[in-house]
C-alpha positions in Angstrom: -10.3 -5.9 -3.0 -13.1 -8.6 -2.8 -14.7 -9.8 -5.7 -18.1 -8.4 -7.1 -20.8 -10.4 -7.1 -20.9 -10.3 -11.4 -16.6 -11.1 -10.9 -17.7 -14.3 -8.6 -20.5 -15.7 -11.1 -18.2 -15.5 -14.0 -14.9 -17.8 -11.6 -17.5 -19.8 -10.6 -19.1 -20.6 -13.9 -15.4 -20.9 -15.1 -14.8 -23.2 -12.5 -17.8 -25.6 -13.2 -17.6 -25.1 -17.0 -20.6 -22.8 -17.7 -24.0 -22.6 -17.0 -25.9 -25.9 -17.7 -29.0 -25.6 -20.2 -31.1 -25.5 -17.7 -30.6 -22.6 -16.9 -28.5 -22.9 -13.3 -25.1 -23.4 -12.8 -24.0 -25.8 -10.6 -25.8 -28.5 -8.2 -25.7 -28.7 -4.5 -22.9 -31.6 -4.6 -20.5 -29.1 -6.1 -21.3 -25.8 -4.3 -19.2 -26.5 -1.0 -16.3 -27.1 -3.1 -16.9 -24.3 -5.4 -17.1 -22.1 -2.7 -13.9 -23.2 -1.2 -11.8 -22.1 -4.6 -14.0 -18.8 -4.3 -13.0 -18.2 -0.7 -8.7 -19.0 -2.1 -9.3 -17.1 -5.1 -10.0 -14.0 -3.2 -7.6 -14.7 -0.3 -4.7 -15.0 -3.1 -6.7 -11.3 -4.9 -5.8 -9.6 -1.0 -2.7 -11.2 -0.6 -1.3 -9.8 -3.8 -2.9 -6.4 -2.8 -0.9 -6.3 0.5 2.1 -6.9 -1.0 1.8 -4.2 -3.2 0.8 -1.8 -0.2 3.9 -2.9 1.5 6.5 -2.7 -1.1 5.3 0.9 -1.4 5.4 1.6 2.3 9.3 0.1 2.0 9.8 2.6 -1.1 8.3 5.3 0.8 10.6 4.5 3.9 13.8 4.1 1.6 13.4 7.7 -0.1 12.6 8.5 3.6 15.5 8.0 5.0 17.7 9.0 1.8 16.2 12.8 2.4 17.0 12.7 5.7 20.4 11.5 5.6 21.1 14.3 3.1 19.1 16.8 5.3 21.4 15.8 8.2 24.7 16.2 6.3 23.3 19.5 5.5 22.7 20.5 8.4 26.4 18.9 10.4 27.8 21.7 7.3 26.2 24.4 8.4 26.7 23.5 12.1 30.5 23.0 10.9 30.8 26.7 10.0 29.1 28.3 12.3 25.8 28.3 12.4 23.1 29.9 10.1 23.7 33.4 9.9 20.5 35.8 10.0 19.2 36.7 7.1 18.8 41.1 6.5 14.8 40.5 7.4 14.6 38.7 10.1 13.8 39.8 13.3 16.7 39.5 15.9 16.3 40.3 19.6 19.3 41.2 21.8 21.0 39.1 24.2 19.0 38.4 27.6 20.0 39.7 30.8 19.1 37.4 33.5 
């Protein structure tokens, strides 16, 4: 999530110690520099927010695989006894006849 432009005025006067009294907040000689913490500052902000989108892809994936290794034993049971018998209102066909 990258930083709004009222987010970035308030680091950077932060980083410089305020706005000077005449009214502008930093000089040239600083600004390179200044924009180099901006430019870490918001790497570090995106960094943090993949790491959050991945450990919820890995929690997603982990519940994932726990329902289907429950579905599975489920479904060796039923497989086990014979099958899934039809219920009274489902449609059954004969046998074909090739």
């Amino acid at each position: 999530m990258p930083l709004t432009q009222e987010q970035a005025e308030r680091v950077r006067l932060d980083l410089i110690g305020g706005p000077s009294r005449y009214g502008y907040a930093m000089t040239c000689l600083n600004r390179p520099f200044v924009n180099i913490i901006l430019k870490k500052f918001t790497m570090e902000q995106k960094i943090v927010e993949l790491s959050s989108q991945v450990e919820d892809s890995r929690a997603r994936e982990r519940w994932r695989d726990i329902e289907y290794v429950g579905l599975k034993a489920h479904l060796d049971a039923l497989i086990a006894l014979g099958g899934i018998s039809p219920c009274s209102n489902d449609v059954t066909f004969p046998p074909r006849t090739s």
